[in-house]
N, C-alpha and C positions, 0 to 999 in steps of 0.2 A: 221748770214747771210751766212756767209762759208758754212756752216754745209747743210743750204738748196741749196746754188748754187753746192754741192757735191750732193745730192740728184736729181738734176734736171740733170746733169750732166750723173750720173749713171741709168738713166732711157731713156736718149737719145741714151747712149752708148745701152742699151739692145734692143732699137728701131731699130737700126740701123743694129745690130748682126741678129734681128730676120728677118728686111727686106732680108738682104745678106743672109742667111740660105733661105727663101721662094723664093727668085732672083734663087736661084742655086739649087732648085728641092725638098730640102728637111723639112719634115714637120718637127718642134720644137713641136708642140702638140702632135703627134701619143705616147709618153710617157706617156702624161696626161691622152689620149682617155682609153688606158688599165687600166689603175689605175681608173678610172670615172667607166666602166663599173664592175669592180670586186667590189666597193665600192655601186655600185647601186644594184648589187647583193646580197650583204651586208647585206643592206639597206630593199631588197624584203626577206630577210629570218629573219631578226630581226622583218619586220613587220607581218608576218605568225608569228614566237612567240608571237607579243604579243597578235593577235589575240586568237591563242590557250589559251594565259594564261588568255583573258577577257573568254573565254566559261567557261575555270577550272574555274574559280571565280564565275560566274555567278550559276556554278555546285553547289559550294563549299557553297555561300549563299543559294540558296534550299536545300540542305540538314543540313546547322544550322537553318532554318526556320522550319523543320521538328523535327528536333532534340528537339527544344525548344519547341514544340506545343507538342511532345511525352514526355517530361522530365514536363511538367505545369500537366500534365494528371498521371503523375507517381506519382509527390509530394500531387495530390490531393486523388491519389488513398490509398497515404500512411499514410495523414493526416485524411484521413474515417476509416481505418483501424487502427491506435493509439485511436483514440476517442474510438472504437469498444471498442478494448482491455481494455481500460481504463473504456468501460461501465461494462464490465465482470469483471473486478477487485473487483469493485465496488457490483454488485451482489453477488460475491462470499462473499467479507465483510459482506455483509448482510445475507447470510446464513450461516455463520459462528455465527452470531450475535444470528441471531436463534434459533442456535444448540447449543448455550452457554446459553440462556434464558432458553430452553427446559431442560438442563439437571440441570440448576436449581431448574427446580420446583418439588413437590412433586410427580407426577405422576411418572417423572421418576424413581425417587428413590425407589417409591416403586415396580417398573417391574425391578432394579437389585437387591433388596432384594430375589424377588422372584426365582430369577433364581439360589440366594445361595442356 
């Protein structure tokens, strides 16, 4: 109970100082008022960043929106293109297969006789 009759105490005392300060001309706030305006200024340039940084973001999503629609198009283009490859692998096998049959058989053999 001290503790808040000190609190009550110390808040009539500041009543009274601030009455007497505005009795005799002078403002107690004009301290606060500068600091209020420089802090509200602050206030208007912290909120211009964050605007700028919603537009960069907004930027920064359309171009991974782009990015990812260009990179689906790459992997597809790469996955046509392996298959390709792997069809021609596969053809080459096969004529290699051919050219291993062919020179099996008798025909061949007898067109490098003849060229001994």
């Amino acid at each position: 109970m001290n503790n808040r009759t000190n609190e009550i105490l110390l808040r009539i005392k500041q009543y009274i100082y601030c009455l007497w300060l505005a009795l005799t001309g002078r403002n107690t706030y004009a301290g606060n008022g500068n600091e209020l305006y420089r802090r509200l200024d602050d206030l208007k340039k912290l909120k211009e960043n964050y605007c700028v940084a919603l537009d960069r973001w907004e930027e920064a999503n359309k171009k991974v929106g782009e990015l990812s629609k260009s990179n689906a198009i790459l992997k597809s283009q790469v996955e046509r293109y392996r298959v390709l490859v792997e069809n021609l692998r596969e053809r080459i096998r096969d004529k290699e297969r051919i050219i291993d049959e062919y020179e099996k058989t008798p025909i061949y053999n007898k067109a490098d006789e003849k060229k001994d």
